[in-house]
Structures are given as C-alpha cells and as structure tokens.
C-alpha positions, 0 to 999 in steps of 0.5 A: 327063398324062405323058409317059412318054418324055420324062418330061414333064407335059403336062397336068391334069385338074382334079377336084371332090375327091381320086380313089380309084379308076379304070377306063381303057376300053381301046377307048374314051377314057375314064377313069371315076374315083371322086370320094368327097367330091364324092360323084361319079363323074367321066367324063374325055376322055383325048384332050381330057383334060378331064370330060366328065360327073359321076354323082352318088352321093347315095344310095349314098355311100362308093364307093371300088372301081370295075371295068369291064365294057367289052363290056357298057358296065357299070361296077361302084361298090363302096359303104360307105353303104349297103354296095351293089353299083351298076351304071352304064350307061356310056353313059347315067351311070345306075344300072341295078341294085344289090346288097347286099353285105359291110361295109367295101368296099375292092377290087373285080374283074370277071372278064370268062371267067367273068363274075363279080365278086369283091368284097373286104369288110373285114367278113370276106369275099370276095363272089362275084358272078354276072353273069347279064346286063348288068342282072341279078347275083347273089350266088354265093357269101359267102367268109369270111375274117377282119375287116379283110381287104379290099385284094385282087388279081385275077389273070385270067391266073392265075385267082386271087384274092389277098386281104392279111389283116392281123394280128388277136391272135395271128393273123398276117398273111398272103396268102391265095390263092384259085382261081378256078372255073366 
C-alpha cells in the first residue's frame, strides 16, 4: 500500500504466489487478484489491507484475465486449462456458470451498457459474449483475428475495442480497432 501524496509505503499484502490480474470493487473494499501458481483467487480487505478469503481454481487452472461485474456481484476469470469462461458469485466465492472459450486467454473486459464480455484469445479471436442474466452468458459472436493476437484494451467511453497483433511472417504488427455495437 501507497501512499500516492507523500509518495509512501504504508503497508503490504502478503500473497500465497505472484498476481496476475486484479479487479477493484468501486463501491465496495475489495480487491479480487488472480493468484495463478497457488491456483487461487485472493479476496483482499482494502481497509484491513489484509485476504480475507481464497477461491481455489482446482478444476479451471491457467486463469490470468479477470473482470468485474459489481452491480451483479459477478466476477469474470478467463481460463487456459481448460480454455473456459468462469463466473463467481462475489458474495459466496462460488462458480456459478462457465463457458467454453478460445485458446490462449490473455485479457478479459465486461462492458457494463451492453452487458457483454469481450474476451481476447491468442488462438486467433476475439470472443463476444452476451450477458443474459447473472448466471446465464452466451457466445455472440467468434471474431477472428490472427494466432497470437491476445493483449487488448477496452475502451467503454469510446465503445472500442483495441487488440495488439503481433508480427507473424511477412505480417506486420499492427492495432486493430474494433467498434462496439447492439
């Protein structure tokens, strides 16, 4: 913990392995961080800065993309192993649903208008996913890309999603931008 006016450290959080991805509630404390070796997700108090709970990932493993559904007290773990879409009730810790998704997960976006996910895969896509309900999700759309495409970024203020496409061959690297629509 940071104190970002006096430039500070005034805390730690201990963690069971190294973090890969993280989700902030904005109207409550706490932190939601992807704890991959440890095959876990930690839950962190922001105000007692310390976990107040794990979520193991014995059956879906490789998690690294997390997003947050706060109204719905949904949180969105992107899986490699196998490649799987797992949804957590955030106030129980328990999976509720998950959905087959592409290879190669790496970033993971839930666009809160049109109640959607965006989920970018190494394997080549981009998959689009519908929110139904809070328990129920359904594939939309399979966008496809290029092998290795997977960092990504969601702009919800713009309504686009930008996707870094490494060089393959004679392909050159590029950022592709796609808009996002009802």
């Amino acid at each position: 913990m940071i104190d970002s006016a006096m430039m500070k450290k005034n805390g730690s959080i201990k963690l069971a392995a190294h973090p890969e991805s993280f989700q902030l509630e904005e109207r409550g404390k706490r932190i939601f961080v992807n704890v991959t070796d440890a095959r876990q997700i930690a839950v962190i108090d922001r105000e007692k800065q310390s976990v107040t709970a794990t979520w193991p990932m014995a059956k879906f493993q490789a998690h690294f993309p997390m997003a947050l559904d706060e109204a719905n007290h949904r949180l969105f773990a992107g899986c490699r192993k196998p490649a799987r879409l797992v949804v957590f009730d955030t106030t129980t810790g328990k999976p509720v649903v998950d959905l087959g998704i592409s290879g190669d997960t790496d970033d993971l976006f839930y666009d809160p208008v049109l109640k959607r996910l965006y989920v970018s895969c190494g394997e080549g896509f981009i998959d689009v996913i519908d929110q139904r309900n809070a328990d129920s999700y359904q594939l939309r759309e399979r966008i496809k890309t290029r092998s290795g495409a997977r960092t990504s970024f969601f702009s919800s203020d713009r309504n686009e999603f930008y996707l870094a496409v490494p060089t393959r061959g004679n392909q050159e690297a590029e950022i592709r931008v796609f808009k996002t629509q009802k």
